[in-house]
Every structure is written in structure tokens, then in C-alpha cells.
C-alpha positions in Angstrom: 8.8 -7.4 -69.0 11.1 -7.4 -66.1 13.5 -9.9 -67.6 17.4 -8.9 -68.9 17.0 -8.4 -72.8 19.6 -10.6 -74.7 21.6 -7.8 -76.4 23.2 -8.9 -80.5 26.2 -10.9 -79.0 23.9 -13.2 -77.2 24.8 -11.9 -73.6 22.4 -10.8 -70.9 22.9 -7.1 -70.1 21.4 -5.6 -66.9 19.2 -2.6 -66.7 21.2 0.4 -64.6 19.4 2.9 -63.6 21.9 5.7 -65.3 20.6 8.4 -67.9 24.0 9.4 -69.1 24.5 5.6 -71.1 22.3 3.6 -74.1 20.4 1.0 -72.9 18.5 -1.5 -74.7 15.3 -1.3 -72.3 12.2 0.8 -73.0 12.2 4.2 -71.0 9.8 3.2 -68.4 11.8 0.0 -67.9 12.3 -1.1 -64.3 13.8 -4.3 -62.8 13.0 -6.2 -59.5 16.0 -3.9 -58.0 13.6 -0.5 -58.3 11.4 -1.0 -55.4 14.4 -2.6 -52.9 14.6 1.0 -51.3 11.2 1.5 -50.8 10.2 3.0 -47.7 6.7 3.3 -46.0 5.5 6.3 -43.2 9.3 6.9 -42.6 8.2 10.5 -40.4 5.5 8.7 -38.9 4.7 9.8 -35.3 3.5 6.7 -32.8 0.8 8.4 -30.5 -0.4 7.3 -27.1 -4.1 8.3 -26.5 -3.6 9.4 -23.1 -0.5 11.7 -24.1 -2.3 13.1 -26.8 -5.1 13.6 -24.1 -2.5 15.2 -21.7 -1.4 17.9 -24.2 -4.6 18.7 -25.4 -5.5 20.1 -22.2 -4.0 23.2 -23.8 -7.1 23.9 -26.1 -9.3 22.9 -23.1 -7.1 25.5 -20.6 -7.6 28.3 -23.3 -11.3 27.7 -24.4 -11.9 27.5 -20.3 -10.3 30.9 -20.0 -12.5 33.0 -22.8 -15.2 31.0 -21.0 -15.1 32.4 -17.6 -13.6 35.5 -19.0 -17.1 36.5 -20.8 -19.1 35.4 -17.6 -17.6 37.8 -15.8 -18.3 40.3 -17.8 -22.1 38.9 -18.0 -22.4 39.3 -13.7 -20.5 42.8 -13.5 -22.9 43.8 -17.1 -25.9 42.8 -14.6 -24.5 44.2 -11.8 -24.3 40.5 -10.2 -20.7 41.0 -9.3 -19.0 44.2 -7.6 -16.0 45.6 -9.7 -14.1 46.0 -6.4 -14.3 42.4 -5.2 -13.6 41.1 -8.5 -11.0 43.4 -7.9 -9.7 42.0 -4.4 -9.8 38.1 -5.6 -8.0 38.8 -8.9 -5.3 39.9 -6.7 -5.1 37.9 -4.2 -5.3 35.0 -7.1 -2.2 36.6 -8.7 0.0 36.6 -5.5 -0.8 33.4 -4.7 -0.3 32.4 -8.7 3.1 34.3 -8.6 4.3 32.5 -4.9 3.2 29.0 -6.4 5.2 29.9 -10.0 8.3 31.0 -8.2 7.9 27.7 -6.4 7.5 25.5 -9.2 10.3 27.3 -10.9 12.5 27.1 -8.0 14.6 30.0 -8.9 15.7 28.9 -12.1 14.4 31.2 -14.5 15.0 34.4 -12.1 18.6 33.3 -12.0 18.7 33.1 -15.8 16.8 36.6 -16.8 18.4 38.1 -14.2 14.8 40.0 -12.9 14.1 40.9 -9.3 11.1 40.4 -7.6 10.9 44.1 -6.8 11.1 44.5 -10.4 8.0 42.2 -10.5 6.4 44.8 -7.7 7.1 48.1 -9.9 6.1 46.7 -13.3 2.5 45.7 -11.7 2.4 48.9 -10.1 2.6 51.1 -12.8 0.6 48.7 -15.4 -2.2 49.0 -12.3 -2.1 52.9 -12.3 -1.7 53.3 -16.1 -4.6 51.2 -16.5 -6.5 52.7 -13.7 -5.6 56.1 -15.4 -6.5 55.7 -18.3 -9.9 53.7 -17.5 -11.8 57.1 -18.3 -10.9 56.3 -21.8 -11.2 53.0 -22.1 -15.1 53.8 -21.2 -15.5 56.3 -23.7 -13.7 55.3 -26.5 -16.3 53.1 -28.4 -19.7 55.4 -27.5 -20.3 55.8 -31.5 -20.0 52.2 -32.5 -23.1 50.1 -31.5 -23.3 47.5 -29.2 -23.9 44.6 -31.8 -21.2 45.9 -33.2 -18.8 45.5 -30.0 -20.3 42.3 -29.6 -19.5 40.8 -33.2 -16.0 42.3 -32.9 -15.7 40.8 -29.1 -16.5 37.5 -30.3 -14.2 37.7 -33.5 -10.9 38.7 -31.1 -11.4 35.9 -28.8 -12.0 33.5 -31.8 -8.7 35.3 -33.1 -6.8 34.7 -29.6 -7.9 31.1 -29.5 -6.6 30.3 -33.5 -3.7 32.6 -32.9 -2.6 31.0 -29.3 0.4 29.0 -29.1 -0.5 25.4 -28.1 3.2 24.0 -28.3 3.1 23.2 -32.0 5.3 24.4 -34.8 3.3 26.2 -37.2 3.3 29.3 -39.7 0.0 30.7 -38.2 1.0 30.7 -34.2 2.0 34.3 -32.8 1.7 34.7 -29.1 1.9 38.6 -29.3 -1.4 38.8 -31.4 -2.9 36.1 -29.8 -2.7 38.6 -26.5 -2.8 41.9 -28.3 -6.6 40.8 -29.7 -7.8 39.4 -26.3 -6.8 42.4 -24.5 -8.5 44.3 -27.5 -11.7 42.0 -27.2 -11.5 43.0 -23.2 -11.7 46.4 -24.0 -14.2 45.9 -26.3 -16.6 44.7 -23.8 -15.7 46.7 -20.7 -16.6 49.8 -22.9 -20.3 48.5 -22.3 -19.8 48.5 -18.6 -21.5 50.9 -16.5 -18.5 53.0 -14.9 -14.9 53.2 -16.1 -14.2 51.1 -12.4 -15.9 49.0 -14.2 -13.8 49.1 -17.7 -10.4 49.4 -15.2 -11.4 45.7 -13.6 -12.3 44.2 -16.4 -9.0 45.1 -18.5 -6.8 44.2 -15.2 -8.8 40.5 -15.2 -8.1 40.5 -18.9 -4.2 41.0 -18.4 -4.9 38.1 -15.3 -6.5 35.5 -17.4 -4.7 35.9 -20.8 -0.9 36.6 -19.7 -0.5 35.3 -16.4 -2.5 32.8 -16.3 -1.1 31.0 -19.3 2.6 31.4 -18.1 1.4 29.5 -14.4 0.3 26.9 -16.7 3.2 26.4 -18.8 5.1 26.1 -16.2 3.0 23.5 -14.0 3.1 21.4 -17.3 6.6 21.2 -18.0 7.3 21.3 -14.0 4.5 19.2 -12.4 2.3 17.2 -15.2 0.1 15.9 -12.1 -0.6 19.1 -10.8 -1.4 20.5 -14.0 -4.2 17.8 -14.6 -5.6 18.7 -11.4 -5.9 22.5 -12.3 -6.8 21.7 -15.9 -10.1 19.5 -14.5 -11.0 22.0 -11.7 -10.7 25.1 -13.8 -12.4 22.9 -16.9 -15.4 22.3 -13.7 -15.2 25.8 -12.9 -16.1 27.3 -16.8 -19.1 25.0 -17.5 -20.3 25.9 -13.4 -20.2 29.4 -14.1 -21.8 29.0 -17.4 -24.5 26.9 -16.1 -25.9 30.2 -14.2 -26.4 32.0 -17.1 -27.5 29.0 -20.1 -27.9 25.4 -19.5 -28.1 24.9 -23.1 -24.8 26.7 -23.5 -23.1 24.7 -20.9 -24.5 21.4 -22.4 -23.1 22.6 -25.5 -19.7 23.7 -24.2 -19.2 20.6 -22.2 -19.6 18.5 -25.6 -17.3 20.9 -26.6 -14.4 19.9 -24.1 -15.2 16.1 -24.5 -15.0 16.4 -27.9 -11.4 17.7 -27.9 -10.0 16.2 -24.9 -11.4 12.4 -25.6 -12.8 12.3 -29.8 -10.5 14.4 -31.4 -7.3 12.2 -30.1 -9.0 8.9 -30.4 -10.0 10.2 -34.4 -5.7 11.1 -34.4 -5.2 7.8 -33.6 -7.4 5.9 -35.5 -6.5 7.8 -38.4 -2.9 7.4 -38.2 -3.3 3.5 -39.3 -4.5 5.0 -43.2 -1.4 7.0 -43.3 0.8 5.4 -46.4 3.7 8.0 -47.6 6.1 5.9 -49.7 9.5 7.3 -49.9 12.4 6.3 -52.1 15.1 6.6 -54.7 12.9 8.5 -57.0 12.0 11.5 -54.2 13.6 15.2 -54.8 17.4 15.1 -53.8 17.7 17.0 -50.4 21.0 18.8 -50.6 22.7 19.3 -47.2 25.1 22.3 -47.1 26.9 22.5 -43.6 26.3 25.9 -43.3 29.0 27.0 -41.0 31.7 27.5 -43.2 29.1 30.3 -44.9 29.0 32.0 -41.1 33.0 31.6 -40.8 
């Protein structure tokens, strides 16, 4: 029971939870003191729907982005869309994008990397004419595989790119450089299918647009401007499932459950699931040793 035991002398002797003395209690003994440090969801994180809404616009941002990215490709596949006006509003997008960043940023960040804005000009100038170089190649280099097979692959790398991506959170499996390397892959994947290697240049160049800077805007506007960013996130959300309703309206039906799903179930779910969360903690958990490190550095 959970009572003292009388010991021979006819005294009450109190259960101590201490290994290295005889005690006259069973082993799995325990007294109303054992469960005074017990401790319930200690880590537990209190959510806010609409925050968790707010930062899931992330997921929604990047799904957007592969979205528009492969009807693109569909209209200049077609022949819908010119190479050399796709051309003319990616780069009038990206000054504008880099005007409204430095804005945003207000300096800041220039100061601190120490990078010039004619550094800016020569960096996009030669990535334009290596690119534009080397577009020739870019056309020819997959000839021998077939075209379900650049399809299949095209698919996988953007699938890769959205796992990969990094949405803000702390985990083993987040690497921005792949993320990139295997959307940029997957955009040279499918610009090999193009008609003419002007074709192949655009597309990479959108690629580098959509991907890199596009994503680094973003950031920004978020940490910068939250309202601003909610705007862009709903008008560049509107502007995916428009451009996909041209080409499926079954797809866009699809991918708009899609976005609802992860912007308004997925965090309600998060929520709602939180309120079954019951982690005890206590006396009997692994020690956690604590070594103050620095003296090691010293």
C-alpha cells in the first residue's frame, strides 16, 4: 500500500527514494510524494489559428510558384507565349522586385554585407550572358532521353524543391541549396523540350526569377511588412489557379482545394489536435547534464 511500514522497534520509517540505503518497502514501492513533481505538456506550444494561417502562406507562396512556373512552360511549349516578351516582363518584374526590396530593407542589409548595387548590375550581367551562352546546350543536352522521361524527372525535382524548401522551421531534412539546385535542374529539364535554345535561355532565366528572387522579396516583405505580404501572397495565390484555369479546370479545382486545405484545414487540424497532447514529465525522465561549454573553448 502506500502507507509507512512499522519497522521491529515499533516506529514509522519513511520511504526515500535513494538506492544506495535498505529499505523495508517492496521495489516498486512509491509514496503519495512520487507524483508531487509531476508535470504535463511542459514544451507545449499555444497556437493562434490566424498566425498559424499567416505563416503558412509559405507552403502556399512556394506551391503558387511551381504552379505558374509549369504554365509558362505549357504557353511558350504551344507557342502561346513569345520567349522574348516573357523575356521583357521577367525583367522589368525584377527591377521593380529589386527597387521595392531595397526599399523594404531600407539599406540595412547592404550596409551589413557590404555589396554594391553595381555589384548587383555585374553579377546579373554575366549570369544573363553565361546563360544565354550556354543556351545552345541547355537545348541539346537531353535529345537521347525521352520526353516521358523529362517529364517524370521534372515533376520529381519540383516535388524535391517543395520537400526540400525552407519554410522557417528547424528541421534535419531542410536545405535551401538543394531545394534550388533541383528546381533549376527541373527548369532545365523542361526547357530542353522547347523549340529553340531562346526558348531554353528564357525559361532558365524565369527559373533563376521565380525560385531565387522571388523567394528572398518574400522573406523580406514578411519579416518587414506582414500586411503587404498577405496582399501579394492572395494576389499571386489568384494569379496560379487563373493561369491554371486556361489550361484545366479540373486542375484548378483541384489545386485551389489544395491551397484551402493548407492555408485554413491543416491549422484548424494543428489546433484541434494540440488539446490530445499529454507528455508527462518528471523526476523519473533521463538526467540532462548541462556542461557550460566555454571553459572547453578557453
Amino acid at each position: 500500500g502506500m502507507c509507512p511500514n512499522p519497522s521491529l522497534t515499533g516506529t514509522v520509517e519513511h520511504w526515500q527514494k535513494v538506492l544506495y540505503k535498505r529499505q523495508p518497502f517492496p521495489d516498486n514501492y512509491v509514496d503519495q510524494s512520487f507524483l508531487e513533481k509531476l508535470r504535463k505538456n511542459v514544451h507545449a506550444r499555444k497556437y493562434q489559428y490566424w498566425a498559424v494561417v499567416f505563416e503558412s502562406g509559405a507552403v502556399i507562396q512556394q506551391l503558387c510558384s511551381v504552379c505558374i512556373f509549369v504554365v509558362i512552360w505549357w504557353y511558350m511549349d504551344v507557342g502561346l507565349l513569345a520567349p522574348q516578351w516573357l523575356f521583357g516582363v521577367g525583367l522589368m518584374t525584377s527591377l521593380v522586385g529589386y527597387v521595392l526590396f531595397d526599399a523594404v530593407d531600407s539599406g540595412t542589409g547592404r550596409n551589413q554585407s557590404g555589396r554594391t548595387r553595381w555589384a548587383d548590375l555585374k553579377n546579373t550581367v554575366v549570369f544573363v550572358a553565361f546563360t544565354y551562352g550556354f543556351s545552345p546546350v541547355l537545348k541539346t543536352l537531353t535529345e537521347s532521353i525521352s520526353t516521358d522521361t523529362i517529364y517524370a524527372m521534372s515533376a520529381l525535382m519540383l516535388l524535391g524543391h517543395l520537400i526540400f524548401y525552407d519554410y522557417g522551421a528547424n528541421a534535419a531534412i531542410v536545405s535551401s541549396t538543394l531545394s534550388l539546385n533541383v528546381a533549376i535542374f527541373a527548369s532545365v529539364c523542361l526547357a530542353s523540350r522547347l523549340p529553340r535554345s531562346l526558348h531554353a535561355f528564357v525559361m532558365v532565366t524565369f527559373a533563376i526569377q521565380i525560385f531565387a528572387l522571388w523567394p528572398m522579396l518574400q522573406k523580406k516583405l514578411k519579416a518587414q511588412t506582414p500586411y503587404c505580404y498577405v496582399v501579394v501572397t492572395l494576389l499571386f495565390a489568384v494569379s496560379a489557379l487563373v493561369g491554371l484555369l486556361t489550361i484545366s479546370s479540373v486542375g484548378t479545382v483541384l489545386f485551389a482545394l489544395l491551397l484551402v486545405s493548407i492555408s485554413c484545414l491543416c491549422p484548424y487540424c494543428l489546433i484541434r489536435l494540440q488539446l490530445f497532447k499529454d507528455n508527462i514529465h518528471g523526476p523519473w525522465d533521463e538526467a540532462e547534464i548541462k556542461e557550460d561549454l566555454s571553459r572547453f573553448l578557453m
